[in-house]
C-alpha positions in Angstrom: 7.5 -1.8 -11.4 9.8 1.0 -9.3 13.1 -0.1 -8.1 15.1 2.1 -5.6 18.2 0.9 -3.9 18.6 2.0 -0.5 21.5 2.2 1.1 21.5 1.7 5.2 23.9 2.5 8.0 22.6 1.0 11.0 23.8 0.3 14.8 26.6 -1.6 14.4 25.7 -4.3 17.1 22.0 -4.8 15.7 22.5 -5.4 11.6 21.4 -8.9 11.6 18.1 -8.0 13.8 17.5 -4.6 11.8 18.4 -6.4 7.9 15.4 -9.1 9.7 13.4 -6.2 10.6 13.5 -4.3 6.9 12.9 -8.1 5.2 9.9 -8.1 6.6 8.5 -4.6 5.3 5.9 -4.7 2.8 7.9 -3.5 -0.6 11.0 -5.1 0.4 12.2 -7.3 -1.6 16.2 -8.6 -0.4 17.8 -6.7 2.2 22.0 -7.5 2.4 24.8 -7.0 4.8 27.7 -5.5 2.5 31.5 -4.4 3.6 31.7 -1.0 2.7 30.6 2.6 3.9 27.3 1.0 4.5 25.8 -1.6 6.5 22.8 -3.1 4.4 21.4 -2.5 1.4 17.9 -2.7 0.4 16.3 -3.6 -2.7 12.7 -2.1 -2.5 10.3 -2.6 -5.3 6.5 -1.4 -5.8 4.3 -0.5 -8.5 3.6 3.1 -7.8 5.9 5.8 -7.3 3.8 7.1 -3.8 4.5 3.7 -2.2 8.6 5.0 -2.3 8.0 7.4 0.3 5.6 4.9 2.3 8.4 1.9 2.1 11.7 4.0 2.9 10.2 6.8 5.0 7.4 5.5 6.5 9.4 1.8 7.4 12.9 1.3 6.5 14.2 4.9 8.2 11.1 4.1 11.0 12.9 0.5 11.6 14.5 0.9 14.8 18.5 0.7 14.5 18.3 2.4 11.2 20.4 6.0 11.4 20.7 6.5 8.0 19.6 5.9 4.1 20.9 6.9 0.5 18.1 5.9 -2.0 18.7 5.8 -5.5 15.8 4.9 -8.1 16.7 2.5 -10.6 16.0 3.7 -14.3 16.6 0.6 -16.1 17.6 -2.6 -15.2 20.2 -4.6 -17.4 21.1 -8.4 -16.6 23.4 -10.6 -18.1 20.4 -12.1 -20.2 20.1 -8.6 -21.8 23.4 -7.9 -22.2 23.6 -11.0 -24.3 20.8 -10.1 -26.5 22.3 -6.7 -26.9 25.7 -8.1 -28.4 24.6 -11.0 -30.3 25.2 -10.9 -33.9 23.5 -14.0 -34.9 25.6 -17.0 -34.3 24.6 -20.0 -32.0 26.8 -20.8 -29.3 29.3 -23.0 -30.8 29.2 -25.4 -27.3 
């Protein structure tokens, strides 16, 4: 599985309609309204790297209201789950 992050500036009085809009894209798996230099980021995940270039620049910069994405490809993912294996040195939780 490919993971990019895109991030999305959008027109300011249509992010509810255009964060709606990119949900809905094939590939697309959580769209979010942050605070920030950005108005939504996308989480975008598919299982071949072609289908990158078919999800952001064939729908999410296609979506109308979008003016402009940032995409960053995810190399690894770590979670709290992983981070726990990662440190533990053998001992049960004591709870």
């Amino acid at each position: 599985m490919i993971t990019a992050i895109v991030l999305i500036d959008c027109e300011t009085d249509s992010i509810p309609e255009v964060a709606e809009a990119l949900a809905s894209l094939s590939g697309v798996s959580e769209v979010y309204s942050v605070a920030g230099g950005v108005d939504l980021v996308a989480i975008v995940r598919v299982r071949e790297f072609d289908q990158i270039a078919e999800v952001i620049a064939g729908g999410i910069s296609k979506t109308a209201g979008v003016l402009n994405t940032d995409t960053h490809i995810a190399f690894r993912a770590y979670s709290q789950h992983d981070l726990e294996e990662a440190f533990a040195i053998g001992f049960t939780d004591a709870d």
